[in-house]
One Martini backbone bead per residue (centre of mass of N, CA, C, O) as a GRO file, in nm:
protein
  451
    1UNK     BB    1  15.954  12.312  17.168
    2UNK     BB    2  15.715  12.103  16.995
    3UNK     BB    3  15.483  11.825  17.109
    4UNK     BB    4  15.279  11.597  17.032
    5UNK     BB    5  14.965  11.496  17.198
    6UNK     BB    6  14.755  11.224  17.167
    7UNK     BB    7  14.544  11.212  17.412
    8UNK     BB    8  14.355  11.368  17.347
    9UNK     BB    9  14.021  11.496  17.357
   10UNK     BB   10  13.707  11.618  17.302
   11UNK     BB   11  13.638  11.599  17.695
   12UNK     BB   12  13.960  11.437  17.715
   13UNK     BB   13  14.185  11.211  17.826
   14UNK     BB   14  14.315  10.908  17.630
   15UNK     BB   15  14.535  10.627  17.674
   16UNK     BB   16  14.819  10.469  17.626
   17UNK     BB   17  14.989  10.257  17.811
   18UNK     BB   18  15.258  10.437  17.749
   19UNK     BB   19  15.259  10.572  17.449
   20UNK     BB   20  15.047  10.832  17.522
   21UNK     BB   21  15.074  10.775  17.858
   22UNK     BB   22  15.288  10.926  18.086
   23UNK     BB   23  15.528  11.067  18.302
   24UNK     BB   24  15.552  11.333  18.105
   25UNK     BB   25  15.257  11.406  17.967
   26UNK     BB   26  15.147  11.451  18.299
   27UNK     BB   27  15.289  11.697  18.372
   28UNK     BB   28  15.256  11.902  18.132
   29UNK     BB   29  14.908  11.861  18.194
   30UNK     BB   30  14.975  11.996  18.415
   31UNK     BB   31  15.081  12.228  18.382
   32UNK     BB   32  14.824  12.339  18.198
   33UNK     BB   33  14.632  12.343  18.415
   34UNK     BB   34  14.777  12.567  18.602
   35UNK     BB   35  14.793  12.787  18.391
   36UNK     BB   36  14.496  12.748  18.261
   37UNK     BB   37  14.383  12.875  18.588
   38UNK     BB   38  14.510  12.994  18.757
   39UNK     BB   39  14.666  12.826  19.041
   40UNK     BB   40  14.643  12.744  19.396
   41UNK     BB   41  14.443  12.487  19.385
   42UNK     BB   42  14.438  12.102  19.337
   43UNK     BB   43  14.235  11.844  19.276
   44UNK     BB   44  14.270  11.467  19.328
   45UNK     BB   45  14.229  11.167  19.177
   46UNK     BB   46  14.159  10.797  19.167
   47UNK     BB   47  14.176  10.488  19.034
   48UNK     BB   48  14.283  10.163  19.023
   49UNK     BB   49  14.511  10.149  18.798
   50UNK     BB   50  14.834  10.060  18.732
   51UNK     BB   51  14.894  10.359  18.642
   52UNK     BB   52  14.800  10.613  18.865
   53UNK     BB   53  15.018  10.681  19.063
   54UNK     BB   54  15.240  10.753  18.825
   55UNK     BB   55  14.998  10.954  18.710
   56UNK     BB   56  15.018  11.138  18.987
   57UNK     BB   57  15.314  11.223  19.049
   58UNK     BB   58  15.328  11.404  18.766
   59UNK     BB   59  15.123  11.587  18.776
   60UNK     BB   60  15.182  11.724  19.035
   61UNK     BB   61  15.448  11.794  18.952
   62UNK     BB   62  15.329  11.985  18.748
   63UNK     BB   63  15.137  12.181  18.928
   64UNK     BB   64  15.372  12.249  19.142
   65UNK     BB   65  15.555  12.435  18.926
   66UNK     BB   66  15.316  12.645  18.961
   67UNK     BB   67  15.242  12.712  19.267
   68UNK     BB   68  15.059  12.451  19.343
   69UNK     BB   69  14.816  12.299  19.538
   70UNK     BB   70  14.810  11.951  19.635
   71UNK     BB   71  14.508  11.748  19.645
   72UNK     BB   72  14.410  11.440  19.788
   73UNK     BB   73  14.146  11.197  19.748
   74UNK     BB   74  14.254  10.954  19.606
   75UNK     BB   75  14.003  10.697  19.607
   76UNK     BB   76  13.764  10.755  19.297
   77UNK     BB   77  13.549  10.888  19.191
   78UNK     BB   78  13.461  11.150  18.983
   79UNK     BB   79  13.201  11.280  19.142
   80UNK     BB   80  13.408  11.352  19.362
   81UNK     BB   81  13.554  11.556  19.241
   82UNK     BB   82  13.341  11.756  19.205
   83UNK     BB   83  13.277  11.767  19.529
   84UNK     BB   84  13.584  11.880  19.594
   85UNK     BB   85  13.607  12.135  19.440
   86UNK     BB   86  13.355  12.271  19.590
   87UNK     BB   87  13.437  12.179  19.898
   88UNK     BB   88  13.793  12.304  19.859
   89UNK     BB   89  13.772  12.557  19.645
   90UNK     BB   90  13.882  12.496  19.378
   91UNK     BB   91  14.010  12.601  19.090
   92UNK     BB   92  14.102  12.245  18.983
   93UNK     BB   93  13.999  11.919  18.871
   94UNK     BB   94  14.129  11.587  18.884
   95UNK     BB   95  14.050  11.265  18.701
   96UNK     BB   96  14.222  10.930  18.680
   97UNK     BB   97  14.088  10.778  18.414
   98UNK     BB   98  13.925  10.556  18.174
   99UNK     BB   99  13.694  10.403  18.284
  100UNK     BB  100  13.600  10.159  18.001
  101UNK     BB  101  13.873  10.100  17.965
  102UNK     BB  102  14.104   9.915  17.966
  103UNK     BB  103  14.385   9.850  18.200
  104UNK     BB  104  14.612  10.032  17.953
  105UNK     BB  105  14.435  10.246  18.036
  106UNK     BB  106  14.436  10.624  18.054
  107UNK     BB  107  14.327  10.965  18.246
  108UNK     BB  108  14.190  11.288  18.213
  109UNK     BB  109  13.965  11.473  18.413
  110UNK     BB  110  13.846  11.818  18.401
  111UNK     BB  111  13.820  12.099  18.596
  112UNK     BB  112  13.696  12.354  18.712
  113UNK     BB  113  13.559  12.574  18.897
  114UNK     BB  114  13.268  12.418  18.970
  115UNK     BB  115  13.285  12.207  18.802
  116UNK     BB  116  13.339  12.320  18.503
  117UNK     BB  117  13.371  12.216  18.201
  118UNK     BB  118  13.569  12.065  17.945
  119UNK     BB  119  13.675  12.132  17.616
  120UNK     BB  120  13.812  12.170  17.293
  121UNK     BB  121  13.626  12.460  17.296
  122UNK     BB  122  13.683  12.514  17.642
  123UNK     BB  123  14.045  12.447  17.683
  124UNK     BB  124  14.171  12.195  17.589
  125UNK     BB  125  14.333  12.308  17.399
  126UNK     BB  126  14.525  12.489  17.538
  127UNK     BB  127  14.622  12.289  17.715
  128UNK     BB  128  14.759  12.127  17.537
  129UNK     BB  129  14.928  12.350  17.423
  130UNK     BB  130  15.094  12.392  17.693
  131UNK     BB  131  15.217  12.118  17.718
  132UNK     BB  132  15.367  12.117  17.447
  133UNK     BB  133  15.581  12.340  17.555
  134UNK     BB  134  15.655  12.217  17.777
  135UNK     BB  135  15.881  12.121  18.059
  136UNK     BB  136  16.041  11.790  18.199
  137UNK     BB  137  16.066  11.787  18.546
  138UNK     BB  138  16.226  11.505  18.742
  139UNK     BB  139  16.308  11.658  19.060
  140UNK     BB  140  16.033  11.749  19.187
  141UNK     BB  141  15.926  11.757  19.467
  142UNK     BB  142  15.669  11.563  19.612
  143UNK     BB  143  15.383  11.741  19.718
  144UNK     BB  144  15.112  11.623  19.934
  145UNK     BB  145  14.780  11.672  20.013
  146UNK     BB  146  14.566  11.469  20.229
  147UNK     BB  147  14.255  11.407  20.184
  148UNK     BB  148  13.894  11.287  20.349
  149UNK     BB  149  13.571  11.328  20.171
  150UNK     BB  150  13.362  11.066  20.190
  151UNK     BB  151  13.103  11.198  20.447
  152UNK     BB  152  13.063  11.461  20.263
  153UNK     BB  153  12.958  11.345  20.021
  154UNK     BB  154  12.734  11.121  20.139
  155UNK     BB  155  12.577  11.359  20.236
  156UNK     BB  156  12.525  11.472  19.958
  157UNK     BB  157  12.353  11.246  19.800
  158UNK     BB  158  12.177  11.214  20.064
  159UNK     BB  159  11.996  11.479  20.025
  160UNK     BB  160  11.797  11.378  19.779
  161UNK     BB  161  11.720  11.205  20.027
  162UNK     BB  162  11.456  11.054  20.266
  163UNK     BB  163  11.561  10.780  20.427
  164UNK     BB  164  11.295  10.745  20.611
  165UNK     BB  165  11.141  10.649  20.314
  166UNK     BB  166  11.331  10.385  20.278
  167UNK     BB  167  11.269  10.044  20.229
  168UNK     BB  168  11.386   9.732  20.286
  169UNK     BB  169  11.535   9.648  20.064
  170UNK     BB  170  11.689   9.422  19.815
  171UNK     BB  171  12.003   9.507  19.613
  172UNK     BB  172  12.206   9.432  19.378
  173UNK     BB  173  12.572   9.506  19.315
  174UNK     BB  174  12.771   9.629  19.053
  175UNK     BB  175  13.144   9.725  19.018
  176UNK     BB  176  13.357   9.587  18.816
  177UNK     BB  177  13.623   9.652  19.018
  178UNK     BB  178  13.597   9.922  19.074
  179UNK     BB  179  13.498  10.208  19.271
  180UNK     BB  180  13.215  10.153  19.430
  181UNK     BB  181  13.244  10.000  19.617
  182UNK     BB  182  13.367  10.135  19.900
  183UNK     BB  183  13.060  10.312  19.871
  184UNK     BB  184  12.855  10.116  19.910
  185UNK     BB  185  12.993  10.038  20.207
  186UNK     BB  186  12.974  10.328  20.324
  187UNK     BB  187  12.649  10.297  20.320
  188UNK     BB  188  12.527  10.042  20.425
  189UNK     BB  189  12.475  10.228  20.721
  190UNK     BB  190  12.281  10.446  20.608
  191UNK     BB  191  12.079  10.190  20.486
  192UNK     BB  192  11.765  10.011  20.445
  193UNK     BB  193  11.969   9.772  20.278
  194UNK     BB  194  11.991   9.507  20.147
  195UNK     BB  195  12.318   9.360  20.011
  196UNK     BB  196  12.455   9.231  19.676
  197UNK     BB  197  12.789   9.180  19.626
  198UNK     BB  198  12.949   9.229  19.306
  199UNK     BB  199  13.300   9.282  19.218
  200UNK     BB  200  13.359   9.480  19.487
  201UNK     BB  201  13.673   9.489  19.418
  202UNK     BB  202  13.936   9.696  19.350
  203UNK     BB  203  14.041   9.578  19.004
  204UNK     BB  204  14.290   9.697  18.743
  205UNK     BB  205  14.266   9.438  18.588
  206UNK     BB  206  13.960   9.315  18.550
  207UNK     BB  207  13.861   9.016  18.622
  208UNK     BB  208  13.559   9.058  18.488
  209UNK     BB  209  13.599   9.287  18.291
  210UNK     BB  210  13.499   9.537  18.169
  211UNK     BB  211  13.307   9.804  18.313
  212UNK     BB  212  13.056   9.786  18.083
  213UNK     BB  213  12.707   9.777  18.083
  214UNK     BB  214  12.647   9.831  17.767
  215UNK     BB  215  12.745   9.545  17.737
  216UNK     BB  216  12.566   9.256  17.704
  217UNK     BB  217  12.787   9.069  17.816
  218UNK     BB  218  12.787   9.246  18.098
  219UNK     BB  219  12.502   9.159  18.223
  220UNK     BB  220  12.458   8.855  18.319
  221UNK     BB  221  12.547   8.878  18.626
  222UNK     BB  222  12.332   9.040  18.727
  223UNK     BB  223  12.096   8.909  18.629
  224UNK     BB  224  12.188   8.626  18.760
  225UNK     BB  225  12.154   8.776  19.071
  226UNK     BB  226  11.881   8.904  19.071
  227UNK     BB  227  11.766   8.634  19.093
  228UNK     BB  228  11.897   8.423  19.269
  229UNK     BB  229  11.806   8.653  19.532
  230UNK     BB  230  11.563   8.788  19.515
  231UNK     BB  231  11.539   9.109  19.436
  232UNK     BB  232  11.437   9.406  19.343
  233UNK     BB  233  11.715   9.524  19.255
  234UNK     BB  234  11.998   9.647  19.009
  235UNK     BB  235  12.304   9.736  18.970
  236UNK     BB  236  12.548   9.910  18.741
  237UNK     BB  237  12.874  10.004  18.668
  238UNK     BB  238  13.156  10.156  18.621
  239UNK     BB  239  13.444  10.247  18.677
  240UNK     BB  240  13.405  10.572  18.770
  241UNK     BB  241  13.080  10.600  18.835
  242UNK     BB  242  12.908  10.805  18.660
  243UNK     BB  243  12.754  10.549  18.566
  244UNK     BB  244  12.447  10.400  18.554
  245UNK     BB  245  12.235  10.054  18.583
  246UNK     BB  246  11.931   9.867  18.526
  247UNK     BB  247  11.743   9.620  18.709
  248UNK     BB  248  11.503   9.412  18.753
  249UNK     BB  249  11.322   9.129  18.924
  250UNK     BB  250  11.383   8.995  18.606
  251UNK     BB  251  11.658   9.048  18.479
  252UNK     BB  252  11.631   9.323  18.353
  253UNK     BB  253  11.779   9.572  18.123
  254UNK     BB  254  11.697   9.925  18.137
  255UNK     BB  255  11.671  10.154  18.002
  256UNK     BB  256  11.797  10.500  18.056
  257UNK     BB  257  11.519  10.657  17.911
  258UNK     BB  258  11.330  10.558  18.170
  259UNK     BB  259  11.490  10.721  18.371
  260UNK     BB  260  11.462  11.003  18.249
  261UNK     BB  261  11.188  11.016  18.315
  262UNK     BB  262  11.129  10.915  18.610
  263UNK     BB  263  11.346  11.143  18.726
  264UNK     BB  264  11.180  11.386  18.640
  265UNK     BB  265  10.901  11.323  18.778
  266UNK     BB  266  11.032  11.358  19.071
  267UNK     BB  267  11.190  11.644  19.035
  268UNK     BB  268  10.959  11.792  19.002
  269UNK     BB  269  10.747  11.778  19.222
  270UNK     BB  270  10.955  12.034  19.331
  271UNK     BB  271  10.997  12.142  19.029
  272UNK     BB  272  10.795  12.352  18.873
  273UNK     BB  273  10.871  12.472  18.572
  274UNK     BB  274  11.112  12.304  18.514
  275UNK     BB  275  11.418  12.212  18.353
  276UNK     BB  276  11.500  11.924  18.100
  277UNK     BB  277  11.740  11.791  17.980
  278UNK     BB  278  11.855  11.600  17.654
  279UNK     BB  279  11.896  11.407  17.420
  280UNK     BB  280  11.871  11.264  17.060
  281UNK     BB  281  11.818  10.972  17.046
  282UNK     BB  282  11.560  10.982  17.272
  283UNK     BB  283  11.253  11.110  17.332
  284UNK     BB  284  10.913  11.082  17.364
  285UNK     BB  285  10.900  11.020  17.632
  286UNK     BB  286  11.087  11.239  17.787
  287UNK     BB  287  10.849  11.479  17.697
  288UNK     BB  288  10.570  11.334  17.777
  289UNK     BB  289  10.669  11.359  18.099
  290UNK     BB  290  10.749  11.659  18.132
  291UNK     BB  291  10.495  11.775  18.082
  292UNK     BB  292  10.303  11.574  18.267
  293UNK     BB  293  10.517  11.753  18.523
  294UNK     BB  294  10.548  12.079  18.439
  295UNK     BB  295  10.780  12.075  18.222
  296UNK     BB  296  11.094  12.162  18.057
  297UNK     BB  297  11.212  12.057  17.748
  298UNK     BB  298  11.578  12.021  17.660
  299UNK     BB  299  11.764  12.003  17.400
  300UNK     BB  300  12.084  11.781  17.357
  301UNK     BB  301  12.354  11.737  17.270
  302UNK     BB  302  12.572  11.514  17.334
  303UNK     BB  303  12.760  11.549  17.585
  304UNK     BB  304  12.852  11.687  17.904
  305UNK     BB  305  12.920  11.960  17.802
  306UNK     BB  306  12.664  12.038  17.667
  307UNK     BB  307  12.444  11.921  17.919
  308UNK     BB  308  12.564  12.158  18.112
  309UNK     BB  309  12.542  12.420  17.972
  310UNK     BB  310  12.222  12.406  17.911
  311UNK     BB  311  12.168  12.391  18.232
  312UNK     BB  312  12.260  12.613  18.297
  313UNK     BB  313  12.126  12.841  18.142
  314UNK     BB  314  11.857  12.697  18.262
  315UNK     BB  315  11.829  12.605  18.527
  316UNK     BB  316  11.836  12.267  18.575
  317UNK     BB  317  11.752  12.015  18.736
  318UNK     BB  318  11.796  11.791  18.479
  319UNK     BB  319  11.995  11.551  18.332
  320UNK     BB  320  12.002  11.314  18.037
  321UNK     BB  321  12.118  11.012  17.929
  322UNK     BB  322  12.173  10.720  17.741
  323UNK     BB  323  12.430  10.615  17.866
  324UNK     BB  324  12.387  10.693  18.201
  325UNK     BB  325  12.388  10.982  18.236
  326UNK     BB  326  12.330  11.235  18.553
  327UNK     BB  327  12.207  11.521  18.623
  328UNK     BB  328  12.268  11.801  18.873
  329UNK     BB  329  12.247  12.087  18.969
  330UNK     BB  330  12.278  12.045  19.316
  331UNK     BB  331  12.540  11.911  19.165
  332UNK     BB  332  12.684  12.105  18.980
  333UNK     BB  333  12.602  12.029  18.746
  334UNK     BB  334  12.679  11.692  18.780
  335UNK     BB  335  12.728  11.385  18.765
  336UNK     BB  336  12.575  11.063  18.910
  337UNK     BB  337  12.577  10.739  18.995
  338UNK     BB  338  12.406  10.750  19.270
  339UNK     BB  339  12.128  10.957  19.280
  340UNK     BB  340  11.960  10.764  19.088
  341UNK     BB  341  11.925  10.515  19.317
  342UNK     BB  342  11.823  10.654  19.558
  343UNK     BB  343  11.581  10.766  19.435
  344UNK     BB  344  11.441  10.500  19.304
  345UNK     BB  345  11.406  10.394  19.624
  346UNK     BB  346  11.216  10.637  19.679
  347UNK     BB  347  11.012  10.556  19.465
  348UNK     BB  348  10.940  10.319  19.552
  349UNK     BB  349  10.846  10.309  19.820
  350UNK     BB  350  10.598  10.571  19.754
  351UNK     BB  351  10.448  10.411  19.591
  352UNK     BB  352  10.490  10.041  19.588
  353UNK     BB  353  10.638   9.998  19.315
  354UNK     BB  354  10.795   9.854  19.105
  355UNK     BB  355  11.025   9.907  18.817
  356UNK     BB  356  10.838   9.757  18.663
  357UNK     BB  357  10.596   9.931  18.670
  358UNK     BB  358  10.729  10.228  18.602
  359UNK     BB  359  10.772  10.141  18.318
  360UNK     BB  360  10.611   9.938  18.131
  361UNK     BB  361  10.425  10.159  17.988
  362UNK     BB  362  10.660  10.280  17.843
  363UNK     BB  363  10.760  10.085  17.680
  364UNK     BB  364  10.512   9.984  17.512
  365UNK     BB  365  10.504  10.303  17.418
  366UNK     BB  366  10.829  10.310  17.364
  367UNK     BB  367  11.000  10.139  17.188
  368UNK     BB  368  11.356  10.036  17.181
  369UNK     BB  369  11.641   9.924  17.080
  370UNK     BB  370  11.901  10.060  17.105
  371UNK     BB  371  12.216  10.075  17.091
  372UNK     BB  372  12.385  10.056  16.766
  373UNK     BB  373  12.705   9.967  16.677
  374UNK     BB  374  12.865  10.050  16.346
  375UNK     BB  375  13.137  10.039  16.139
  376UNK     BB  376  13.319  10.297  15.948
  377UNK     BB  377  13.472  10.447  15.718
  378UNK     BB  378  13.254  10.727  15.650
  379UNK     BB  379  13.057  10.912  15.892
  380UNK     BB  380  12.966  11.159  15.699
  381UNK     BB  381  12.929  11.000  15.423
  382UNK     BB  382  12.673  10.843  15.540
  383UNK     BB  383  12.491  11.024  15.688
  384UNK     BB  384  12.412  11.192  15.398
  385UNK     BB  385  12.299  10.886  15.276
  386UNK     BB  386  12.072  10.889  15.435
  387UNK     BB  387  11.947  11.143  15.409
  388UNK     BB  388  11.894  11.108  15.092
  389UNK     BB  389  11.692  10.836  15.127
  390UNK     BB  390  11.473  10.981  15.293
  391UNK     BB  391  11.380  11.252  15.206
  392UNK     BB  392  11.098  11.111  15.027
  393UNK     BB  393  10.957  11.075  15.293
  394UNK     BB  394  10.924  11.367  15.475
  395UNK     BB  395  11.088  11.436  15.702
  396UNK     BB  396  11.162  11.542  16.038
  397UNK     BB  397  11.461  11.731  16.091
  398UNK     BB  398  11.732  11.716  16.246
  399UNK     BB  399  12.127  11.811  16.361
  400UNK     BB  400  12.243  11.850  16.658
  401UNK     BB  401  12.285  11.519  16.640
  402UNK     BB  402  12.350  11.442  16.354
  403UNK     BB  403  12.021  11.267  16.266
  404UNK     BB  404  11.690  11.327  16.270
  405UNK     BB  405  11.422  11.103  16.186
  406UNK     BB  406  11.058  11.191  16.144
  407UNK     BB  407  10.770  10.975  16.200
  408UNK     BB  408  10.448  10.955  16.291
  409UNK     BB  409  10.564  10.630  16.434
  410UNK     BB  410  10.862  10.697  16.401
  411UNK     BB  411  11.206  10.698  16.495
  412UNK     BB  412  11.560  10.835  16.435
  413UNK     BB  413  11.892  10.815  16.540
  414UNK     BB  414  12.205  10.919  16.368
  415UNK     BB  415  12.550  10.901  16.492
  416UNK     BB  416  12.880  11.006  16.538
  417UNK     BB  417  13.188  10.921  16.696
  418UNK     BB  418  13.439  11.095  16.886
  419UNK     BB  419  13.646  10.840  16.873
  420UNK     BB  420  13.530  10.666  16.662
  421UNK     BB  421  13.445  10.468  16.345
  422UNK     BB  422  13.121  10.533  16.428
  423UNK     BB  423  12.828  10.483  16.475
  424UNK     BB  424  12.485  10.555  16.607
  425UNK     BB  425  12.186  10.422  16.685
  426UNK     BB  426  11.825  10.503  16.728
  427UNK     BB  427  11.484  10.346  16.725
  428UNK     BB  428  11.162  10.455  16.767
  429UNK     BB  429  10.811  10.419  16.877
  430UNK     BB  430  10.444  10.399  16.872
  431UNK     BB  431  10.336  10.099  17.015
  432UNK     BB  432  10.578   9.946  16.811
  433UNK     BB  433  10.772   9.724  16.793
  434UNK     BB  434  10.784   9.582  16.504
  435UNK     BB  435  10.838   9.842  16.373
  436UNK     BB  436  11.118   9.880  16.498
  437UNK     BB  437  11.221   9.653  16.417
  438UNK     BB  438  11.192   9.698  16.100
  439UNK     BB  439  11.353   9.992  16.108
  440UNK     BB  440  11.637   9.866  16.212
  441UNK     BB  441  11.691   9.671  15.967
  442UNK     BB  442  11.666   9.828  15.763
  443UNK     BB  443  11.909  10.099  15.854
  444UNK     BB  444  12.138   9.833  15.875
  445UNK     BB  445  12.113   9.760  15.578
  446UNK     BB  446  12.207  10.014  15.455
  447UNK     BB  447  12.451  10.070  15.611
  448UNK     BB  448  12.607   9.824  15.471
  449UNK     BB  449  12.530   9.913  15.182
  450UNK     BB  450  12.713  10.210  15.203
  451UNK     BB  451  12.980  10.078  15.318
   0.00000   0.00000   0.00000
């Protein structure tokens, strides 16, 4: 007999508790990740959610039943689990999470050996499968190793700056209730940085709204920290911290975009002629500063399983996502939230230089919208619709991810959602704030109108 499992998605799991993930469910897709990884140790993590102990440990008797040991390294970022599976030496990590959904939301982030990550076209599909036929057994006593390597992680994100060239900054740091909070205090006595910490204290309830700084609504308490404070620069993280988001000293919101040239020209400058992936959302400052730092850019679909593979691919040093996900060959090709701010405060040290310094000319050189999301009841029918619309002007087409729209002075992508029915657009000009102003509400007007 098998049963549909709601929850499972493009590059994780992820449902309402309990009616699509409950520990029934969690158990299966235990079975599920110990068999088709045919594991000896599974390490595990898990968020701050109420409902994360109850799926740890129905997930662990799931992986438990088929012989193998799991290893709990408690409370943690999803980085963690990446840092903890290369670490030791696990089959697969798994870490329980549902991100920046609400907090009656949870889920599982799944990796093989190597943290190297599964999606529905690379094993997510057959675990699936293996879970919907599985039997549930809740007798099986829970053996849990419980581990401690906070300090090991520590060393390893640390190990990618010279504390010793970072001068004494004092800077916002905003966890949103989420996991980051006891990491950046573990970094305090590491680094010589005075801290404001706001919402730092890991809370499932998230009494100060889900953690999600893409969400213009979630920026002004880090943006009105940064300025009452007086810091250098704000930080503001999601729920498991794997995406990190930044604030200049003047409590502005710097697009994640512009961080993306920023850190590759930091880490050219020791792998010259090294490659750098991107997604197609936004590319032209990304391009042109990679190149000017004697790299090569490599474009991928968006989304961590696309930009992890094409980084292996070509054994590239860094890769980036405007959504706020930062790749790391050095650290197993996986995602940090923390080693993104750790490097820009070696950047600002070393150069003199503020965040606001570092970005101006370039944002001003290539302005752009930010990610617009709007709902429609057809993307696939409405993306077709636009792409019939421009063609007569003779744009230059991508298809990698949704469809780029070249023309010589502006440019825009327009993808749908992998799991919402919507749409997201991003616009971008060359040196014409206007021009993209007026290209973006042009756009949004079609598509309202075809919608």
């Amino acid at each position: 007999m098998t049963s549909e499992i709601s929850c499972f998605k493009a590059y994780d799991v992820r449902g309402r508790i309990p009616t699509e993930l409950n520990q029934e469910v969690a158990f299966k897709i235990g079975v599920g990740i110990a068999s088709y990884f045919s594991t000896k140790t599974v390490v595990i993590g898990y968020d701050i959610r109420p409902s994360s102990l109850e799926i740890l440990e129905a997930l662990a008797k799931g992986i438990q039943s088929q012989q193998t040991e799991v290893m709990s390294i408690g409370l943690c970022g999803t980085e963690e689990i990446y840092f903890a599976t290369n670490y030791l030496d696990a089959d697969a990590g798994v870490m329980i999470t549902a991100s920046h959904n609400p907090a009656d939301y949870n889920g599982l982030k799944i990796v093989g050996k190597g943290a190297k990550p599964v999606s529905m076209d690379s094993g997510l599909g057959e675990i699936k499968s293996i879970a919907e036929s599985a039997s549930y057994d809740e007798s099986i006593d829970l053996k849990l190793k419980e581990i401690n390597i906070r300090e090991q992680y520590l060393d390893k994100i640390l190990s990618f700056v010279n504390t010793d060239n970072i001068k004494p900054l004092h800077i916002v740091t905003n966890a949103g209730n989420g996991c980051a909070g006891p990491v950046i205090d573990a970094l305090e006595s590491r680094l010589p940085v005075t801290f404001k910490k706001i919402q730092n204290e890991p809370d499932g309830l998230f009494p100060n709204g889900i953690p999600n700084p893409l969400l213009v609504e979630n920026r002004q308490v880090t943006s009105s920290a940064v300025i009452e404070h007086k810091a250098d620069l704000g930080i503001a993280w999601d729920g498991d911290f794997d995406r990190c988001f930044f604030f200049d000293a003047n409590g502005l919101f710097i697009e994640n975009y512009y961080l993306i040239g920023l850190l590759s020209e930091q880490l050219l400058k020791g792998n010259p002629n090294d490659h750098i992936v991107h997604d197609p959302r936004l590319v032209w400052n990304t391009i042109e500063e990679v190149i000017r730092a004697n790299g090569i850019p490599d474009q991928s679909k968006a989304g961590h399983s696309f930009i992890k593979e094409i980084m292996r691919a070509n054994r590239a040093v860094y890769g980036g996502e405007m959504s706020g996900h930062h790749y790391f060959r050095d650290f197993y090709y996986s995602d940090s939230g923390m080693i993104p701010w750790l490097l820009l405060l070696e950047t600002i040290s070393h150069s003199g230089q503020t965040l606001t310094d570092l970005v101006s000319e370039r944002i001003e050189r290539f302005p752009v919208s930010g990610e617009i999301n709007t709902e429609v009841k057809s993307p696939k029918i409405l993306l077709e619709k636009i792409k019939e619309h421009y063609l007569p002007f003779d744009p230059i087409i991508d298809d990698i991810d949704g469809y780029s729209f070249e023309f010589p002075d502006w440019r825009f992508n327009l993808r749908m959602s992998n799991t919402e029915p919507l749409v997201r657009l991003n616009v971008e000009s060359r040196a014409n704030k206007t021009l993209m102003q007026k290209k973006t509400e042009e756009i949004l007007k079609l598509i309202n109108r075809l919608n």
